[in-house]
C-alpha positions in Angstrom: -12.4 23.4 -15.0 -11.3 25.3 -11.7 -7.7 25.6 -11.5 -6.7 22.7 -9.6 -4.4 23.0 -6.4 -1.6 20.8 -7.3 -0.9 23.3 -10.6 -1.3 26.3 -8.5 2.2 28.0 -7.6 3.6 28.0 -4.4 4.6 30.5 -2.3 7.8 29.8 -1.7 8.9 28.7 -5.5 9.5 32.4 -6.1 12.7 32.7 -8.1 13.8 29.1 -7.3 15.9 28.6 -10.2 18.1 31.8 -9.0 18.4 30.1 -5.5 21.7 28.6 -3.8 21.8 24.6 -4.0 21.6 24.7 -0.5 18.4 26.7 -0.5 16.8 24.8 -3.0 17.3 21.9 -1.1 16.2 22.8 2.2 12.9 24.3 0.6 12.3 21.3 -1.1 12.6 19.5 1.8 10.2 21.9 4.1 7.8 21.2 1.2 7.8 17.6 1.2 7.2 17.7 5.2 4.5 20.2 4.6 3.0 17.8 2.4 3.5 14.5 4.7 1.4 17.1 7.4 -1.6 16.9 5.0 -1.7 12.7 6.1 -3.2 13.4 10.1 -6.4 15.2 9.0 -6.8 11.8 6.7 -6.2 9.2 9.1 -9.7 8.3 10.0 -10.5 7.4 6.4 -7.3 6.0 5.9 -8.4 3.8 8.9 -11.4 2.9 7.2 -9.8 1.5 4.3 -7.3 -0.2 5.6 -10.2 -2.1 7.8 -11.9 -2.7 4.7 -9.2 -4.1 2.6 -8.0 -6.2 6.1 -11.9 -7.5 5.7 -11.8 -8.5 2.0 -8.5 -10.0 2.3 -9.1 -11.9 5.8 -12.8 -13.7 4.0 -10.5 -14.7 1.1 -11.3 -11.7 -1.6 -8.7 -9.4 -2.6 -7.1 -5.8 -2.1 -6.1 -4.2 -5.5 -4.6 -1.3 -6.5 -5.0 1.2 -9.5 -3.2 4.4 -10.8 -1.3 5.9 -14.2 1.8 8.1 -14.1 3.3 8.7 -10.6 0.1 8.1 -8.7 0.4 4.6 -10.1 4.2 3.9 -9.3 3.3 5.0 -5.7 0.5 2.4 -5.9 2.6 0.2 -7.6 5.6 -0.1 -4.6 3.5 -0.8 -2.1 1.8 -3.2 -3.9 4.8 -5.4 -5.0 6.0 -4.6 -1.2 3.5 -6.6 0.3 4.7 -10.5 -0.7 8.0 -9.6 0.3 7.1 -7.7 4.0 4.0 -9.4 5.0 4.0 -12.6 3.0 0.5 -12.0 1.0 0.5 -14.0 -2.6 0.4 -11.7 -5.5 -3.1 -12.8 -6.6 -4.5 -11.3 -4.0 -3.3 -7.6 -4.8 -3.2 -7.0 -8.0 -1.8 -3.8 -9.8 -3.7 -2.1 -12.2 -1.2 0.5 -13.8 -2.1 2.5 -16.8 -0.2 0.9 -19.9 0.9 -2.1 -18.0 4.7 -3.0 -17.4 5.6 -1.1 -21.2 4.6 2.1 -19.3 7.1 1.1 -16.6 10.4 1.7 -18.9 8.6 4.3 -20.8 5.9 6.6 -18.9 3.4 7.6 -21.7 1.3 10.2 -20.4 -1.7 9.3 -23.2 -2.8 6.0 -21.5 -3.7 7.7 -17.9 -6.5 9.3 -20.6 -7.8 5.9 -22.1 -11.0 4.7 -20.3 -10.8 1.5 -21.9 -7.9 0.5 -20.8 -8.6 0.8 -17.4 -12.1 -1.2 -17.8 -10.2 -3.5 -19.5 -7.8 -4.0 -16.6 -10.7 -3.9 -14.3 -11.8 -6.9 -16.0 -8.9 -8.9 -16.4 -7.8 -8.4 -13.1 -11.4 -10.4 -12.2 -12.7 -8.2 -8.9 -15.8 -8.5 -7.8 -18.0 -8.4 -5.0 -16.3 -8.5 -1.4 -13.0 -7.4 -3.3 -12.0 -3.8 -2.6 -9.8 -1.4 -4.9 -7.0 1.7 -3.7 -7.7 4.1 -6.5 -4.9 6.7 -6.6 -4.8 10.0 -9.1 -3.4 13.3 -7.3 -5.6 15.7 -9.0 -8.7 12.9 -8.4 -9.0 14.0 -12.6 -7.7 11.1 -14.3 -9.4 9.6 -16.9 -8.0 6.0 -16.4 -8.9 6.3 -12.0 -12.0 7.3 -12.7 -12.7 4.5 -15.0 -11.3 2.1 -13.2 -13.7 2.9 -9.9 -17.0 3.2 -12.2 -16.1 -0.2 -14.1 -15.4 -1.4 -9.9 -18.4 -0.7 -8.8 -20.5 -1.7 -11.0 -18.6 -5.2 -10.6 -19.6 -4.5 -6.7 -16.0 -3.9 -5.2 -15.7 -1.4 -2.9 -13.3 1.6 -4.1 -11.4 3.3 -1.8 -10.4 6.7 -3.7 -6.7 8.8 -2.9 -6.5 12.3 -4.5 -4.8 15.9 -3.0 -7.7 17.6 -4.2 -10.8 18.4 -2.2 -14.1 17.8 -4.1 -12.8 16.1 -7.0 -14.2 13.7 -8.7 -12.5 10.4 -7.7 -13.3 11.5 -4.1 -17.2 11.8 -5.4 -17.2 8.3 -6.8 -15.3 6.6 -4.1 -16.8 4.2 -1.4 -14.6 5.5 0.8 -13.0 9.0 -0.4 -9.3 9.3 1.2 -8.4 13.6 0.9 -5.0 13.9 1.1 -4.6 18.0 0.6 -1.2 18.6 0.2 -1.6 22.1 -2.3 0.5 23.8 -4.6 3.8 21.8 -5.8 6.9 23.7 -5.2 7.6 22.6 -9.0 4.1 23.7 -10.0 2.2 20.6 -11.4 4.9 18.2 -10.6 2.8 15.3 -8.3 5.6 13.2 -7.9 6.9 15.3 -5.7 4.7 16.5 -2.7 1.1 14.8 -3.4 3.2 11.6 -4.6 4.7 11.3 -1.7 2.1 11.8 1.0 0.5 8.9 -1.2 3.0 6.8 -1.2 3.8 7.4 3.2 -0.9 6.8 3.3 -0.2 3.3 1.3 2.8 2.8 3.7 0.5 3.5 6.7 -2.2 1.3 5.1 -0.8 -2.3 4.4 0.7 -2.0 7.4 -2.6 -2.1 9.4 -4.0 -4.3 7.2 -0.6 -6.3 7.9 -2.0 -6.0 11.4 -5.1 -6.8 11.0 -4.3 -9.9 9.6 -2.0 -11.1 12.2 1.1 -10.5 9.8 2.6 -8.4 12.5 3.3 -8.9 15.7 5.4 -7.0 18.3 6.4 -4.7 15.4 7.9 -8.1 13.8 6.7 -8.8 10.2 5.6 -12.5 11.6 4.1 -13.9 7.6 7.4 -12.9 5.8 8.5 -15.3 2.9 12.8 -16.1 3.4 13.6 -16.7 0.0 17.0 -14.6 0.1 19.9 -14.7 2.9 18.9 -11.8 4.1 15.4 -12.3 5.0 16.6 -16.2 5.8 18.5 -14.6 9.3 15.6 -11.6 9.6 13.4 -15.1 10.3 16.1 -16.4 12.4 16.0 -13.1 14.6 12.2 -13.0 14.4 12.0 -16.2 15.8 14.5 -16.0 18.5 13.0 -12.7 20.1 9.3 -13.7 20.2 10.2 -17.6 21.2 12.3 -16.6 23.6 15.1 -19.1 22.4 18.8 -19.2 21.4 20.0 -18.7 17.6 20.1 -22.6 17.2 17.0 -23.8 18.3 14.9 -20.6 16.1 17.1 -22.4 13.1 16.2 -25.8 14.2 12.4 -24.5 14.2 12.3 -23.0 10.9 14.0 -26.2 9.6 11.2 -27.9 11.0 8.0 -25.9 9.5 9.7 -25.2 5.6 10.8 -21.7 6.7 7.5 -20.5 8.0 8.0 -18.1 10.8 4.5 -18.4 12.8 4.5 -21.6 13.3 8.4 -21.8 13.7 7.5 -19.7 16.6 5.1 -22.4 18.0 7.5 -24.8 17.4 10.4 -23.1 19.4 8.1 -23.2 22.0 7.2 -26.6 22.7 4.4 -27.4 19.7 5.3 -29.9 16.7 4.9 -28.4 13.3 1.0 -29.9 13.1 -0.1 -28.5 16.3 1.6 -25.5 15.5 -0.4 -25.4 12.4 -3.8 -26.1 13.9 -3.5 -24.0 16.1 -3.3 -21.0 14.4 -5.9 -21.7 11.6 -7.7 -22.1 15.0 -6.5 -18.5 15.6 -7.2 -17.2 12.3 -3.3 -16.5 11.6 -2.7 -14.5 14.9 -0.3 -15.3 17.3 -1.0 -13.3 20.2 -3.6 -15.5 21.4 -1.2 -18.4 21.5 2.2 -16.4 23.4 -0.1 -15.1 25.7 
């Protein structure tokens, strides 16, 4: 096997250990900028699966993810983001981490090389044909992502493939190959650092098109979000106030009248009852530009 470019040194690691804290820092930070630089070049197939995750989820399939090790916990934050941001139920993105929530407390790097245990969690999370599946693995080597998007595929989901490595062999056997070339680790090897986290900011950039897409945003307000804390309770307040147009009271007053729900709270604030509210946007498939326009 080639040497791959994440355990390649870089050239400015020279002698970091003898380094000022104050130097280590600021090249650690140049590095992980360097690395966020590597996203532009990717954002047209970023773009593409972000549309085709939006498609799956909007017809009623589902948007999983997969991963092991830190390519997994990136995959893994955005997923568990997405019920609390943009209101989406946790059935319909489920996480397939290598050695399931055990792993989480204590990272074992031998189940990333199990192939059975990913087409096992293939098939218990139950995708299949008009689902599609964010396979992450920096080095686009790992056993456990590359199983995962063979045992997809032949279930017909469509796999959209992440790796920092250019010709690997996720990217190969990816629907949809997502190169996110970020190089040589400043700590050589170490993905959580550079390739981890230009994953983690193309998953960010992701579900929040597909957010869009969906009609979970609107006005750069998350629009679908579930307030089941204080905080998010006067988030929904504000949400509704600035897009209704209306005083603290009567956004309260709507969201009193519709269980919470902030779309149609909005409706509501603005002249509809709860029902028309409602109707009207199944009518507009969940989107409420069409109706404040």
């Amino acid at each position: 096997m080639n040497q791959r470019s994440t355990e390649s040194r870089h050239p400015d690691s020279a002698d970091l250990h003898a380094q000022p804290a104050e130097r280590i820092l600021s090249l650690l930070l140049d590095a992980q900028i360097g690395a966020l630089s590597a996203l532009r070049p990717a954002l047209p197939a970023i773009e593409r699966a972000a549309e085709a995750g939006a498609k799956a989820l909007r017809d009623g399939g589902r948007m999983g993810y997969a991963g092991a090790g830190s390519s997994g916990l990136m995959a893994l934050a955005d997923c568990l983001e997405l019920a609390g941001t943009f209101g989406l139920a946790p059935d319909r993105s489920p996480m397939l981490f290598a050695g399931g929530a055990d792993a989480l407390l204590h990272m074992k790097g031998s189940v990333e090389d199990d192939p059975e245990l990913a087409r096992a969690d293939v098939a218990r999370a139950g995708l299949g044909a008009g689902d599609v599946l964010l396979v992450l693995s920096a080095s686009g080597t790992t056993p456990y992502a590359l199983a995962a998007t063979d045992a997809a595929k032949a279930r017909g989901v469509t796999v959209a493939g992440f790796a920092n490595r250019a010709d690997s062999p996720l990217l190969r056997a990816a629907d949809i190959p997502v190169l996110i070339e970020t190089g040589p680790e400043m700590v050589a090897g170490s993905t959580r650092m550079g390739a981890a986290t230009a994953q983690k900011v193309a998953l960010n950039m992701l579900s929040v098109l597909v957010a869009i897409r969906l009609g979970h945003v609107h006005d750069g307000h998350m629009v679908n979000v579930v307030a089941d804390n204080a905080k998010l309770v006067a988030r929904a307040g504000r949400i509704v106030a600035a897009l209704a147009h209306v005083p603290a009271d009567a956004a309260e007053t709507a969201l009193a009248a519709t269980g919470g729900a902030v779309k149609p709270a909005i409706l509501v604030a603005r002249g509809m009852s709860p029902d028309q509210a409602r109707a009207a946007l199944e009518h507009s498939g969940g989107h409420l530009a069409p109706l404040l326009d």
